[in-house]
N, C-alpha and C positions, 0 to 999 in steps of 0.2 A: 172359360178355358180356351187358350190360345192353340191350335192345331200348327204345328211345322209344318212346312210347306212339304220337303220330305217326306215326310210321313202321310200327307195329302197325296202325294202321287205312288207312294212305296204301297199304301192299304190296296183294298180291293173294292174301292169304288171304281176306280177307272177301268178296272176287269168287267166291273159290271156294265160299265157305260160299252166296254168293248162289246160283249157278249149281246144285251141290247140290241147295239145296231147291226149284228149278223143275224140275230136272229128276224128281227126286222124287217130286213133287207129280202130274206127267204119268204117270210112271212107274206110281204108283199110281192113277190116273182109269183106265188104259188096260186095268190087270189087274184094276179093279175088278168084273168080269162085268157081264151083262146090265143090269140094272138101273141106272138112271140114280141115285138114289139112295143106292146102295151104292158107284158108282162115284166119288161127292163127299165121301161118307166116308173113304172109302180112298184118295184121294188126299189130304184132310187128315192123317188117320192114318200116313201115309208123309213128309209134307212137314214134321212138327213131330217132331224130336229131343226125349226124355226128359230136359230143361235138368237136372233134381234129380241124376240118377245120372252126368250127365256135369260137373258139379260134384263131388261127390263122391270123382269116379274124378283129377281134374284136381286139385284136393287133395292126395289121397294119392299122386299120382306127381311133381307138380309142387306139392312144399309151401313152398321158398323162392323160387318165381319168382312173381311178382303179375303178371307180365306173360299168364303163360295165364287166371288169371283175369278179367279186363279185358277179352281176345281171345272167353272165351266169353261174357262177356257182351253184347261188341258185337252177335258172331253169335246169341245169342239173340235180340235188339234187330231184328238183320237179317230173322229168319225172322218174328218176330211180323207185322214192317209186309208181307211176304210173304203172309200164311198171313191174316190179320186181311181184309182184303179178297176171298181167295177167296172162304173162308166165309161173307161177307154176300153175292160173287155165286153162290155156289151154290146160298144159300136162297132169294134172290130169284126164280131161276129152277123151285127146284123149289114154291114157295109160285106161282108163273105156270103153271108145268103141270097 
């Protein structure tokens, strides 16, 4: 069964990919310990997926479907405009402190 491409990014996988990486992102600010610092590391570090090896692994399990490749792309695409913003307000705040 062929998935439209449409319909790949209309569904709610990419809600889930969204949701994912915010919750992620918290997840790691909150066990980042003490330090304020360490704490915005670590929630970057949590919130951004290894895109190269989940390619890779998407490839080798999914090699005649194009459709997971597209999908992790989006959600690549997804987490960047995510992730791209924290980290400018993270530094802003720790370049303020």
């Amino acid at each position: 069964m062929r998935v439209e491409r449409r319909e790949l990014f209309a569904g709610r996988a990419l809600l889930a990919v969204l949701i994912l990486t915010v919750v992620a992102a918290v997840i790691g600010y909150l066990f980042g310990g003490p330090s304020r610092d360490t704490r915005g590391v670590l929630a970057l570090g949590t919130a951004l997926p290894n895109m190269a090896a989940t390619f890779v692994v998407a490839d080798g399990s999914f090699a005649n479907q194009p459709d997971v490749i597209v999908f992790l792309a989006g959600a690549g695409l997804i987490v960047l405009v995510i992730v791209f913003p924290l980290a400018a307000e993270l530094g802003n705040r720790a370049s303020a402190a």
